[in-house]
C-alpha positions as CSV (number, residue, x, y, z in Angstrom):
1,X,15.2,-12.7,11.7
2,X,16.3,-10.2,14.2
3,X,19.6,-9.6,12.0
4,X,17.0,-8.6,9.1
5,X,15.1,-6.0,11.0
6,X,18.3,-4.5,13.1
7,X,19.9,-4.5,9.5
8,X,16.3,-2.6,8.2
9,X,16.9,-0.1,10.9
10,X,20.3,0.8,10.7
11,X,19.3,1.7,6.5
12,X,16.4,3.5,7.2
13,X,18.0,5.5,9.5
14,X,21.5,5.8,7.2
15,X,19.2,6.7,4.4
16,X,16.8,9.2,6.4
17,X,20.3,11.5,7.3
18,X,21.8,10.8,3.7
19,X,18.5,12.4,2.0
20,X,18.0,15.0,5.0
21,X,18.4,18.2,3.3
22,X,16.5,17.4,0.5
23,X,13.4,18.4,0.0
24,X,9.9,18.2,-1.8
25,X,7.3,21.1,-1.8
26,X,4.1,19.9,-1.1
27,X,1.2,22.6,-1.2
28,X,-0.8,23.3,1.9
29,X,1.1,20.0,3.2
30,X,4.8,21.9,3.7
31,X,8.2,20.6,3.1
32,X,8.7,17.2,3.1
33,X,12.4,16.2,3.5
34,X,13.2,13.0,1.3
35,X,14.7,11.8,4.6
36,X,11.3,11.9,6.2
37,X,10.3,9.2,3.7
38,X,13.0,6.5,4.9
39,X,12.6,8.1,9.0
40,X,9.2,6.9,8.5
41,X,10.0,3.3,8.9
42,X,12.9,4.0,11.8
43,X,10.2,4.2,15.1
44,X,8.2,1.1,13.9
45,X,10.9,-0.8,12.6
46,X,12.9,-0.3,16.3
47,X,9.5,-0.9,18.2
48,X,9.3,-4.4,16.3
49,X,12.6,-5.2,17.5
50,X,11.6,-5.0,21.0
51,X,10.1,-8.7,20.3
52,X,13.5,-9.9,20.7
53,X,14.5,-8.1,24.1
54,X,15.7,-4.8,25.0
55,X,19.5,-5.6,24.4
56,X,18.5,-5.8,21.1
57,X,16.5,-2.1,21.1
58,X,19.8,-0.7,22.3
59,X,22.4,-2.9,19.9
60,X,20.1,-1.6,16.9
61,X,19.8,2.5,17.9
62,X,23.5,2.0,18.2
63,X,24.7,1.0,15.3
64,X,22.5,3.2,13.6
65,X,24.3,6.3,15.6
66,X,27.4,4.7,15.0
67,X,27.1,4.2,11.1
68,X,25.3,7.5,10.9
69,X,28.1,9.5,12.7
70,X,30.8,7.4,10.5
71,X,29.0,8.2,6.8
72,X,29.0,11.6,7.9
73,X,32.4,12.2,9.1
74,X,33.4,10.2,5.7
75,X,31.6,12.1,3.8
76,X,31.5,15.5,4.8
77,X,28.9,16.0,6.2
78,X,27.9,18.8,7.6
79,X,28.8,19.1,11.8
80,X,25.5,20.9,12.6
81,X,23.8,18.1,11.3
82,X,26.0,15.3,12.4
83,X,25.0,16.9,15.9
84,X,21.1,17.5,14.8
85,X,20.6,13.7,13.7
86,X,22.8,12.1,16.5
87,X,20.8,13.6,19.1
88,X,17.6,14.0,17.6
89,X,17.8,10.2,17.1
90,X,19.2,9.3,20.5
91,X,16.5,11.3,22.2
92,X,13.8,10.2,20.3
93,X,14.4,7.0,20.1
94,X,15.3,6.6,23.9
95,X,12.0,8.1,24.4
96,X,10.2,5.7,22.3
97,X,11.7,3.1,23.8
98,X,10.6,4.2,27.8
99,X,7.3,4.9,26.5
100,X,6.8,1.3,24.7
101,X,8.2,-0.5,27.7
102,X,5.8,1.1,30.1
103,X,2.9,-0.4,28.1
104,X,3.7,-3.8,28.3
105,X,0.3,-4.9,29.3
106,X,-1.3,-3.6,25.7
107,X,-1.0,-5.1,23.0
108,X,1.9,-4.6,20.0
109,X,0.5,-2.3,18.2
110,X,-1.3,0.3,20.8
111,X,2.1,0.2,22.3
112,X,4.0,1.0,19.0
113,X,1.4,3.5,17.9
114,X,1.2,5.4,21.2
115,X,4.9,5.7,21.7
116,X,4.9,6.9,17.9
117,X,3.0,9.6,18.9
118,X,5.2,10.9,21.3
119,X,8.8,10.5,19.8
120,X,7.9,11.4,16.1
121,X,6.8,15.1,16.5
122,X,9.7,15.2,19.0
123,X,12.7,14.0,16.7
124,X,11.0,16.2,13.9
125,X,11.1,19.2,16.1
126,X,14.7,18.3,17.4
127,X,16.6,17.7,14.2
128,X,14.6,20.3,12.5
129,X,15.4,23.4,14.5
130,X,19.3,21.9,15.6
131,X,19.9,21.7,12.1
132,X,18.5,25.0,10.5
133,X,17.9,26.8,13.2
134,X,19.9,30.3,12.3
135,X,20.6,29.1,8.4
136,X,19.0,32.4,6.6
137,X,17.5,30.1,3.7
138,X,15.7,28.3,6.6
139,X,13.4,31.2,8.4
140,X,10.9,30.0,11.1
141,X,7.5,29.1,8.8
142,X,10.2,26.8,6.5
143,X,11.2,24.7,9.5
144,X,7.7,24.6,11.0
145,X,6.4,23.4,7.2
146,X,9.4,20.7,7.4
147,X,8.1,19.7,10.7
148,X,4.5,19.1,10.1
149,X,5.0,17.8,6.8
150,X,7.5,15.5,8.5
151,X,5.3,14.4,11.2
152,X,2.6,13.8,9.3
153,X,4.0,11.6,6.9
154,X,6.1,9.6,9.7
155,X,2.8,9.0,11.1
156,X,0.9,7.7,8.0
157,X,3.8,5.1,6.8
158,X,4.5,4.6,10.4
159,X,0.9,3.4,10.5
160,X,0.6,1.6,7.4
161,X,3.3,-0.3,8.3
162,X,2.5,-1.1,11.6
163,X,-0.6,-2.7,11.0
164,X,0.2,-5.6,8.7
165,X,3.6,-6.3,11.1
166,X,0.9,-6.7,14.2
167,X,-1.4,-8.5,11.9
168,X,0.9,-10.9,10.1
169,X,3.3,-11.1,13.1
170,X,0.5,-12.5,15.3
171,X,1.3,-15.4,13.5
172,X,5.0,-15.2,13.2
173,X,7.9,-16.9,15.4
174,X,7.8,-14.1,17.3
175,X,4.2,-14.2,18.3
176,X,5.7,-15.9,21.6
177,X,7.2,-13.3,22.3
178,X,4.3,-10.6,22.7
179,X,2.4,-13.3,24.3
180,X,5.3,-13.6,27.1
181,X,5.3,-9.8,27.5
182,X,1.7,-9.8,27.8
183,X,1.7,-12.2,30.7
């Protein structure tokens, strides 16, 4: 199972930097990047992989860096945002992971939700002004618009999806595992 959800990390987060740099207005809500929409599912997923040991946290941001990086140097894409989404992600997600590790005495989901709150608006603030920062069709209220839709709507799927993986997980193999943590 842990192959499934490193596998669902490493495409969320090849799909959030393929779809970056589109985006959807949304009025009084901002820009939303289409990226934001697969991103969305990147903290939670990696915070459910920490049920399987931190080697595992590390294995997955990894690959997703290292496929990300690849695709884009395949493809063309972009160096600015190579550089934006490589260390946006490393960042973030490294800061995700430190803040989920100090909670280990709370439960799965206050520790997944809490350390959400910290690393979302901070990748979104990252990638956002490293990749568009000085780009002319990009001024200052665009990237803040990008940013709080993008935060936003990280939080809200990040949410949704966190709750039924804490509620069905409970009674799921790895059940042990936040039991053991708990302890």
């Amino acid at each position: 199972m842990k192959l499934v959800w490193i596998f669902g990390y490493v495409l969320s987060v090849l799909l959030a930097n393929i779809t970056l740099d589109a985006f959807i207005p949304l009025p009084i809500y901002g820009q939303l990047s289409i990226g934001t929409l697969f991103f969305a599912f990147i903290f939670t997923i990696r915070d459910r992989i920490h049920g399987y040991g931190l080697k595992y946290v590390f294995i997955a941001i990894g690959l997703a860096l290292l496929v990300t990086v690849t695709y884009s140097l395949l493809y063309g894409i972009e160096a600015r945002f190579i550089f934006a989404s490589f260390l946006s992600i490393a960042v973030s997600e490294f800061t995700d992971t430190i803040v989920f590790q100090n909670l280990k005495k709370r439960n799965w989901l206050l520790r997944c939700l809490t350390s959400n709150v910290i690393s979302v608006p901070l990748d979104s603030f990252l990638f956002t002004f490293l990749a568009f920062w000085g780009n002319p069709e990009f001024p200052l209220n665009f990237m803040l618009e990008i940013i709080y839709a993008d935060v936003l709507t990280k939080y809200v799927i990040a949410a949704i999806i966190a709750f039924p993986i804490y509620f069905f997980g409970k009674n799921t193999l790895l059940a042990h595992h936040y039991r053991k943590e708990s302890n």
